[in-house]
SELUMPA-187346 format. One record per residue: residue in three letters; x, y, z of N, C-alpha, C in turn. Coordinates in steps of 0.02 Angstrom, whole numbers, padded with zeros to 5 digits, always signed. Layout:
<nodes>
ALAXYZXYZXYZ/...
</nodes>
This chain:
<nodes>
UNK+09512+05275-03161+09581+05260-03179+09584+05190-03209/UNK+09535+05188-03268+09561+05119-03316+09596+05105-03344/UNK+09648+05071-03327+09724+05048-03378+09684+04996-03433/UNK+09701+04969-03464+09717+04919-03516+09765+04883-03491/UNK+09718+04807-03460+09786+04761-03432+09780+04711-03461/UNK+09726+04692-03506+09720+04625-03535+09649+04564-03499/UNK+09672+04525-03513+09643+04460-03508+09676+04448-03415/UNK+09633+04434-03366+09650+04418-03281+09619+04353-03278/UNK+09647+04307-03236+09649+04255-03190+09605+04281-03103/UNK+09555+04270-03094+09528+04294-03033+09520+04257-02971/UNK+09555+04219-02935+09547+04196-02896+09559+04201-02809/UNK+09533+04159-02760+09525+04184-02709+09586+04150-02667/UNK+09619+04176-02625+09647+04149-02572+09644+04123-02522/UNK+09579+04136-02504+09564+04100-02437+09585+04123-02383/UNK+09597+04205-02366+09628+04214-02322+09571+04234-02245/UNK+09598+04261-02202+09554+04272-02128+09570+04354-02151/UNK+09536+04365-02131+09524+04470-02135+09452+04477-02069/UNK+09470+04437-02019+09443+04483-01945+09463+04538-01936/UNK+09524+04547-01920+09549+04638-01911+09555+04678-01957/UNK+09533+04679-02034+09528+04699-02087+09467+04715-02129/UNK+09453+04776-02143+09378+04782-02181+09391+04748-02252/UNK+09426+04743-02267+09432+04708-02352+09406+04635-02338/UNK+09327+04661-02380+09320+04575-02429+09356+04510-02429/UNK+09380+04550-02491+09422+04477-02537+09480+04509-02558/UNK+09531+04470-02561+09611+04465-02589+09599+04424-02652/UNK+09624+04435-02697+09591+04410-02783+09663+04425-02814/UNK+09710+04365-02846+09755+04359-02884+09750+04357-02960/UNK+09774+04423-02987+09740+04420-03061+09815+04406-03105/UNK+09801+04341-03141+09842+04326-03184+09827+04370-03280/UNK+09887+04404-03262+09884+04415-03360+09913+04357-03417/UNK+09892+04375-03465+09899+04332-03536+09958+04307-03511/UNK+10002+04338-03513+10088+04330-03519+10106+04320-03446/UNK+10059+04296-03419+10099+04264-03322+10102+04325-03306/UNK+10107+04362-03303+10127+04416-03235+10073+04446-03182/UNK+10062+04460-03116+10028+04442-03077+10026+04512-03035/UNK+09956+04535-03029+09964+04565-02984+09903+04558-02927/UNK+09880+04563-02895+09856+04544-02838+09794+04617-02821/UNK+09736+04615-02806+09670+04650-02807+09665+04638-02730/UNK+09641+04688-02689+09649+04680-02619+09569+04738-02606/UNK+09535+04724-02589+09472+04770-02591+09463+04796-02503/UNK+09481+04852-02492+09485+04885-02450+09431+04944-02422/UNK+09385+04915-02383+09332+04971-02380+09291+05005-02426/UNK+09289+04958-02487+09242+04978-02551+09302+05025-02599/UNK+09364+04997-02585+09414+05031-02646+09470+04991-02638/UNK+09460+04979-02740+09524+04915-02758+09568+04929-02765/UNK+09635+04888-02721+09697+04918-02735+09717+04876-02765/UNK+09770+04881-02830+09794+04827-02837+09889+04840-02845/UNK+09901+04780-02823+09998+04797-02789+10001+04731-02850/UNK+10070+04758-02866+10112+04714-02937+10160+04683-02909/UNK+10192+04612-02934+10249+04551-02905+10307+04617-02888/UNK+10314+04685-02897+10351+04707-02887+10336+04764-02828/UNK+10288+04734-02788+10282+04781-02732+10253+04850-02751/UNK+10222+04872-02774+10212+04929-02823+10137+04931-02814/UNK+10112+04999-02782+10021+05005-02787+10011+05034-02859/UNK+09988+04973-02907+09973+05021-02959+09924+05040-02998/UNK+09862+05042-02952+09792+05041-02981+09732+05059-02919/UNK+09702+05088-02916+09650+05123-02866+09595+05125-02897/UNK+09541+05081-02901+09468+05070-02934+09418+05110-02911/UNK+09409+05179-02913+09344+05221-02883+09374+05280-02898/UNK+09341+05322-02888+09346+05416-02925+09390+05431-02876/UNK+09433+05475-02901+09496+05504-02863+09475+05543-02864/UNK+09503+05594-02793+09519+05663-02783+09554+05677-02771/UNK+09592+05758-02785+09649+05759-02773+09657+05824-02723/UNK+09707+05841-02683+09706+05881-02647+09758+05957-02672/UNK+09772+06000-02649+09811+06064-02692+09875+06042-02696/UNK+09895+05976-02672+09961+05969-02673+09972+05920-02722/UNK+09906+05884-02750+09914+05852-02824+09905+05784-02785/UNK+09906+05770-02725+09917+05699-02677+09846+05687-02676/UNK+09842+05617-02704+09763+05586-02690+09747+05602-02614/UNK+09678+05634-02604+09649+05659-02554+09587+05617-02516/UNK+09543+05590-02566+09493+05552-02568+09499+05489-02628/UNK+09459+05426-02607+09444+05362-02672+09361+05361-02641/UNK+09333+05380-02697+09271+05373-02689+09230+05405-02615/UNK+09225+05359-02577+09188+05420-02504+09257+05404-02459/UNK+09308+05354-02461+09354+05338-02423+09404+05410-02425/UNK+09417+05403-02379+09487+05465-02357+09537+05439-02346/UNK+09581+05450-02407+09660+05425-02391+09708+05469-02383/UNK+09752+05440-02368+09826+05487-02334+09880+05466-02348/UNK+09913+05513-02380+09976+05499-02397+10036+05545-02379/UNK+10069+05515-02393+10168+05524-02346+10172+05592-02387/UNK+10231+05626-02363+10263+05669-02417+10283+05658-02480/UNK+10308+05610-02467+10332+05588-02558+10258+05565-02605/UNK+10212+05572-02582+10146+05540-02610+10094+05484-02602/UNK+10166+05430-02566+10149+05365-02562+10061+05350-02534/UNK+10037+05330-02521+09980+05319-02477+10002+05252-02427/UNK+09987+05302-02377+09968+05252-02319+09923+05221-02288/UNK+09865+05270-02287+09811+05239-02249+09734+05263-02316/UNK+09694+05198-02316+09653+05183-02356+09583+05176-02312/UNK+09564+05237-02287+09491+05241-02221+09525+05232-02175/UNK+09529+05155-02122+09545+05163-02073+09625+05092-02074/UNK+09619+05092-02150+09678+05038-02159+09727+05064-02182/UNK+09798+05054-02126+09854+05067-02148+09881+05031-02189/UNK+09918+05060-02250+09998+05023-02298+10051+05045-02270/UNK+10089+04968-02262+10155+04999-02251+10205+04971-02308/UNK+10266+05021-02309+10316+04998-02363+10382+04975-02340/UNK+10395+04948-02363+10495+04916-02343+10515+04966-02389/UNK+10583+04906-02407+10656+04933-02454+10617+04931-02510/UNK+10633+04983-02557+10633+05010-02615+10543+05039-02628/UNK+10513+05059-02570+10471+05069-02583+10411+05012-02597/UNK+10394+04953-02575+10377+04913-02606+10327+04881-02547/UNK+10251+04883-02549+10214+04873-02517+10244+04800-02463/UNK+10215+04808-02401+10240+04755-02364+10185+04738-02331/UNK+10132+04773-02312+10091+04755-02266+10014+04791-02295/UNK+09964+04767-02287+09899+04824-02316+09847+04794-02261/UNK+09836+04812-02211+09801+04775-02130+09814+04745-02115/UNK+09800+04659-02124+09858+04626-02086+09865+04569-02144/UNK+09871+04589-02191+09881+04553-02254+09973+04562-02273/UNK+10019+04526-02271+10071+04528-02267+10106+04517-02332/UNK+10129+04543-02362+10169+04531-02436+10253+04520-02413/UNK+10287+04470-02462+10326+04472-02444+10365+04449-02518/UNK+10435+04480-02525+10474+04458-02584+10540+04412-02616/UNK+10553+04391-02632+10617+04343-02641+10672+04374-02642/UNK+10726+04350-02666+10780+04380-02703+10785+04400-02749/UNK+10745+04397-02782+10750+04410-02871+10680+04484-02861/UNK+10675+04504-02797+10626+04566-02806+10567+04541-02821/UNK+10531+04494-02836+10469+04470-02847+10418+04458-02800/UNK+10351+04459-02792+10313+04450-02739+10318+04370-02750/UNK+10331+04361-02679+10353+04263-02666+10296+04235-02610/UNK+10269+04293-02568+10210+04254-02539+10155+04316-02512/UNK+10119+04280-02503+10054+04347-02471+10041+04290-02406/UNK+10031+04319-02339+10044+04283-02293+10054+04220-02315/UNK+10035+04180-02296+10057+04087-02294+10034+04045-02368/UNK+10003+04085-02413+10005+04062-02465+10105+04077-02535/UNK+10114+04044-02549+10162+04041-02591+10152+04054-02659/UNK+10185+04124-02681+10184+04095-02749+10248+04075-02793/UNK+10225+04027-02862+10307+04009-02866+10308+04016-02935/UNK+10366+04015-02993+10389+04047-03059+10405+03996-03098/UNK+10391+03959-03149+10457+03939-03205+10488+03973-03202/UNK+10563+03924-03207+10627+03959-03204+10652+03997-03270/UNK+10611+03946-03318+10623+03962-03412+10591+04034-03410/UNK+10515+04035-03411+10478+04085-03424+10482+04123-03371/UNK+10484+04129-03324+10450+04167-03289+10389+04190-03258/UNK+10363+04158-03294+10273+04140-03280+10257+04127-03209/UNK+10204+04143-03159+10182+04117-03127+10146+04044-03142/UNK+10182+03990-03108+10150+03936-03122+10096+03886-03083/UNK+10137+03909-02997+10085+03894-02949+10084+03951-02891/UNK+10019+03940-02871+10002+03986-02819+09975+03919-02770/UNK+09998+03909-02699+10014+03898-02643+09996+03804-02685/UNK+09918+03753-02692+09926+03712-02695+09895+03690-02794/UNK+09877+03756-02804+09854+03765-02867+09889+03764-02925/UNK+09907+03734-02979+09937+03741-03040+09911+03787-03077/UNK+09955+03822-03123+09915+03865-03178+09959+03831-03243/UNK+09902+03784-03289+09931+03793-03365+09922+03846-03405/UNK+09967+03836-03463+09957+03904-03527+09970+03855-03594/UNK+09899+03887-03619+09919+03858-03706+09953+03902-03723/UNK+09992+03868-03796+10032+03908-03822+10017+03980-03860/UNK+09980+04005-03835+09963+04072-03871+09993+04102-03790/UNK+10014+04076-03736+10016+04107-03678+09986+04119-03621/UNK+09910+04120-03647+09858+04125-03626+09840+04075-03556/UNK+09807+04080-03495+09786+04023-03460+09746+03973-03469/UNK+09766+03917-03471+09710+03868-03501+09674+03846-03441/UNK+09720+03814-03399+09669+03773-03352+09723+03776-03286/UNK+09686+03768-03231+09719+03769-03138+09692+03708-03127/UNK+09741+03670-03095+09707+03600-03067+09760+03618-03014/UNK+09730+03581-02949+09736+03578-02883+09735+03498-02903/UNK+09770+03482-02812+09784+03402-02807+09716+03383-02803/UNK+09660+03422-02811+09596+03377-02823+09568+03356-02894/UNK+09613+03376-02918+09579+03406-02989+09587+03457-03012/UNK+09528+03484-03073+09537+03541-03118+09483+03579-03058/UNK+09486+03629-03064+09482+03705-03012+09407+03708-03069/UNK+09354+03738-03042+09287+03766-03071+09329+03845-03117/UNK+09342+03831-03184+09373+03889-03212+09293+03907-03280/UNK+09290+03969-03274+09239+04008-03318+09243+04029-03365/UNK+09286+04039-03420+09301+04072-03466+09252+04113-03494/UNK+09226+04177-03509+09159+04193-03536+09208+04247-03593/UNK+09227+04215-03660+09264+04269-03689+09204+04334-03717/UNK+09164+04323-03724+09093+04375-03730+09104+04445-03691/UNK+09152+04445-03637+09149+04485-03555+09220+04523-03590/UNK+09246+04509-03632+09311+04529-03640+09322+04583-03695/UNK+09315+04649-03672+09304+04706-03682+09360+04739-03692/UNK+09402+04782-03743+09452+04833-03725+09459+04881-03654/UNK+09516+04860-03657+09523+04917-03570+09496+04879-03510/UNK+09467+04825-03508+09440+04826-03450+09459+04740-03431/UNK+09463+04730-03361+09466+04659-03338+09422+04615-03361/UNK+09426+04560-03360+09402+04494-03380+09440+04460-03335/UNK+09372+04449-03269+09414+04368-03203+09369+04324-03220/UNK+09415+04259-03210+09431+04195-03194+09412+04172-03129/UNK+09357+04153-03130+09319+04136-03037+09362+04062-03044/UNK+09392+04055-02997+09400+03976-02983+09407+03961-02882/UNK+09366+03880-02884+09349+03898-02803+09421+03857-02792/UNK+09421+03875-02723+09487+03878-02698+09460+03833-02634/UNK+09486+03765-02636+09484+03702-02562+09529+03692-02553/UNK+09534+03706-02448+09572+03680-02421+09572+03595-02423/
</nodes>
């Protein structure tokens, strides 16, 4: 299930996942700011959009007679009547109001007023008010040259270890942005 999403921002959060089989939590910034968030769950990527929304599953689908994803790769998932998926192996999703991811193990999403994802547990993320852009994530800045594009993340230490390898940047497919992330 390869979309065409552009040019991503890949970075880490730093979060604790003891009670959680997922890896890494990975915030992928597009060209044009908008953000959706990579959550790797038992060897299958989910990725949830600023609008609460699962909208990407990285591994071979199966489907069951009722058309409802059945299997992601060797994982066994389960989903609601309406389709939704809940449980990803042995990790539950849960959803709030309007359908809109709230919880994925003990990784907590949460949204503003304006419907936007505003924090993933204790990290913050925050918007230009002009653009709309994601501009910082919890102590990290994100600039954009004027083509839109991300130029550079500096943290109050400095500029963030950013990689650019435009060589990697393929139709259809991601291109991340490793940058290390200090407390």
């Amino acid at each position: 299930m390869k979309k065409s999403i552009g040019i991503f921002l890949t970075f880490f959060l730093l979060l604790s996942f003891s009670a959680l089989c997922a890896q890494d939590l990975k915030a992928l910034l597009t060209r044009d700011g908008k953000v959706c968030f990579k959550l790797n769950v038992e060897g299958v990527n989910l990725y949830v959009s600023l609008a609460g929304k699962l909208t990407e599953l990285n591994a071979n689908v199966h489907y069951n007679v009722l058309g409802y994803i059945d299997k992601v790769g060797d994982v066994a998932v389960v989903c609601d009547i309406s389709g939704f998926i809940t449980k990803v192996g042995s990790t539950e999703l849960k959803y709030g109001l309007y359908k809109r991811v709230e919880k994925i193990g003990v990784v907590h999403f949460s949204y503003g007023v304006d419907g936007r994802l505003d924090h993933i547990n204790d990290k913050v993320i925050n918007y230009d008010l002009m653009s709309g852009k994601v501009n910082k994530i919890d102590n990290a800045v994100v600039f954009y040259n004027q083509a839109g594009e991300v130029d550079n993340i500096v943290d109050k230490d400095g500029l963030i270890s950013f990689i650019p390898d435009l060589s990697e940047n393929r139709a259809g497919e991601m291109k991340p942005y490793w940058i290390k992330y200090n407390n």
